[in-house]
N, C-alpha and C positions, 0 to 999 in steps of 0.2 A: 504494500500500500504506500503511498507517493505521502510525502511530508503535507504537502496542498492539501491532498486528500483528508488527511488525519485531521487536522487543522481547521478543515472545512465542517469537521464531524462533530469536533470539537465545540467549535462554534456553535453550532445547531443544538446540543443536548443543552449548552449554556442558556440559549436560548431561550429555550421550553422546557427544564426542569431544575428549579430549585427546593431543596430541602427544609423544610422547619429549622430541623437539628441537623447538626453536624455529623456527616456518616463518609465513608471511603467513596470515591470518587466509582469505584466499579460497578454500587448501587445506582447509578445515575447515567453512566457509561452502557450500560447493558440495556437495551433496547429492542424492538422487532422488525426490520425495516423490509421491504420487497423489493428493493434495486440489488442485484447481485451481478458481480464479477461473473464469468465465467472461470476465471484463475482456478488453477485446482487445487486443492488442499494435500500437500505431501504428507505420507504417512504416520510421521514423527510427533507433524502436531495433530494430526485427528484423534490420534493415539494417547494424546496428553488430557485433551478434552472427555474422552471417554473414560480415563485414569481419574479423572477427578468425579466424575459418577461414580463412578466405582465406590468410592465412600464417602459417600449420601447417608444419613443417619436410616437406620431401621427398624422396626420393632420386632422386639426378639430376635434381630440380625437376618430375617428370614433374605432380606434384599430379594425381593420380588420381583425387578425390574431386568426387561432385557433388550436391549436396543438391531435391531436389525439392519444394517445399513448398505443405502444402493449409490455406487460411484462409479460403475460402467453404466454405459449410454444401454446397455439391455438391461441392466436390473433397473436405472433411472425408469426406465418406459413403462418397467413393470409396476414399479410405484404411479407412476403419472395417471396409468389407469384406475386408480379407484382414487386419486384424490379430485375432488370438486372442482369444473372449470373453471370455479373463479377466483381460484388459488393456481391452479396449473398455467395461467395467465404468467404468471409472476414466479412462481417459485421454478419452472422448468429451467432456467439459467443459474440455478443452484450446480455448484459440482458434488453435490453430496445431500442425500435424503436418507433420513432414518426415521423410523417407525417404533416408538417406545412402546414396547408391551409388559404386563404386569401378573405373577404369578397368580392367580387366585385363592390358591389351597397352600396349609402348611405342609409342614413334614408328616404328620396324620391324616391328612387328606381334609381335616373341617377347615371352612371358608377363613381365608384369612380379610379378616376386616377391614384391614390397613393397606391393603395392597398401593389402592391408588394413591393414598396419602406417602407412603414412602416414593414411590412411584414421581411422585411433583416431587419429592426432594431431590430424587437424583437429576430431573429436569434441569431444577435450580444452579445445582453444582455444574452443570455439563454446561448453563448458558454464561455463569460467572468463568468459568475459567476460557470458554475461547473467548468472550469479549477481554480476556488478559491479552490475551493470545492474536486479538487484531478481527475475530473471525466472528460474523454476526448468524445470529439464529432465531429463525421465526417459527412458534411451535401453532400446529392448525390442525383445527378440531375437524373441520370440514373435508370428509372424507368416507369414503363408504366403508362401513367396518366390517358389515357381512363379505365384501368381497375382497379387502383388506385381507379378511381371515382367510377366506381361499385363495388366493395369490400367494400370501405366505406361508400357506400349509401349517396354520397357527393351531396347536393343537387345543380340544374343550377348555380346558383349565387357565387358558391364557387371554385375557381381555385390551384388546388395542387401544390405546389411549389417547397417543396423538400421532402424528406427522412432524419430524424437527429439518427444516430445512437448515443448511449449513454452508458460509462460502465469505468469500472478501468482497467490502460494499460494491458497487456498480454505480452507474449512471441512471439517476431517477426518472431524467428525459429518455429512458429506453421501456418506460413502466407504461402502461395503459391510460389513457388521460385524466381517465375518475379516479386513479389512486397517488397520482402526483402528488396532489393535497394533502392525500395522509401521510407523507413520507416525510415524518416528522417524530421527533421521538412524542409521547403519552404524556399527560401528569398522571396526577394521581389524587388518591380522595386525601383529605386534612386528620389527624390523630384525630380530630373530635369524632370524625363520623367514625372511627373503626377498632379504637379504645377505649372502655367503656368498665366503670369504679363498681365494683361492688354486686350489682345487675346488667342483664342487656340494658343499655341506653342510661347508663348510669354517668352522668361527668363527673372526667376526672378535674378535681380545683384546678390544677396546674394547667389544664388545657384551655 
């Protein structure tokens, strides 16, 4: 990624997202954007990215989560096919597509309750460390799961959770007209609406 580039990125999260309180710049850095590079991702750092999933907190250690991942132009395709056109718009210039799925069952076979909840943890981890690493990830729900599941030969016990696109920023003027606009990083809601003293909806004095 080109110094401009960084700089330019830089700018833009400056832009549209400031903190209350004071938190590591990676919290604010990490973003979901749909202009992607085509550049491909060498092995070492995909490698590092999914190294930091890897330990994602979990209950009972079961680590439920298992990521599938497509970086030839045939397994790309094979993905492209059950994800929703109007992500395949944008995300098909991704060099890298993975598919987070989550165990259901524990080691006894009764339903593990947590699945998805650890599941978004290793999410978490995998989108904090490539945004270290330069590399941006947009996860989307918009996708067919029944055929998801038959494409990847996902076996009963295994529930598809999302689509994680993966790659170095791109050129926004290459995005589809109606999503230029959004190609902005997010805010976010205020502590008041999302912490909460004692009860739901309880203020806290401090806020």
């Amino acid at each position: 990624m080109t110094v401009r580039k960084t700089d330019e990125l830089t700018t833009k999260v400056a832009e549209h997202r400031t903190p209350t309180y004071e938190i590591e710049p990676i919290f604010l850095n990490r973003w979901s954007p749909r202009a992607y590079s085509e550049q491909p991702i060498d092995d070492e750092t995909l490698f590092r990215i999914f190294e930091a999933a890897r330990w994602a907190p979990s209950s009972y250690n079961l680590q439920p989560w298992r990521f599938i991942v497509a970086k030839s132009e045939e397994d790309r395709s094979k993905f492209l096919s059950f994800i929703f056109e109007g992500n395949v718009t944008w995300c098909k210039k991704a060099p890298v597509l993975a598919v987070l799925v989550s165990h259901t069952v524990n080691s006894n076979g009764e339903p593990n309750h947590k699945h998805a909840f650890d599941a978004g943890a290793a999410w978490g981890y995998l989108a904090l460390q490539a945004t270290q690493l330069g590399i941006y990830t947009h996860a989307m729900g918009g996708f067919d799961r029944e055929k998801a599941r038959e494409v990847l030969q996902l076996p009963a016990e295994y529930e598809p959770q999302i689509v994680i696109s993966l790659g170095y920023y791109g050129d926004p003027q290459d995005l589809p007209e109606a999503l230029r606009a959004r190609e902005v990083p997010s805010t976010r809601r205020p502590l008041s609406e999302i912490v909460f003293e004692g009860q739901f909806g309880g203020k806290m004095k401090s806020l």
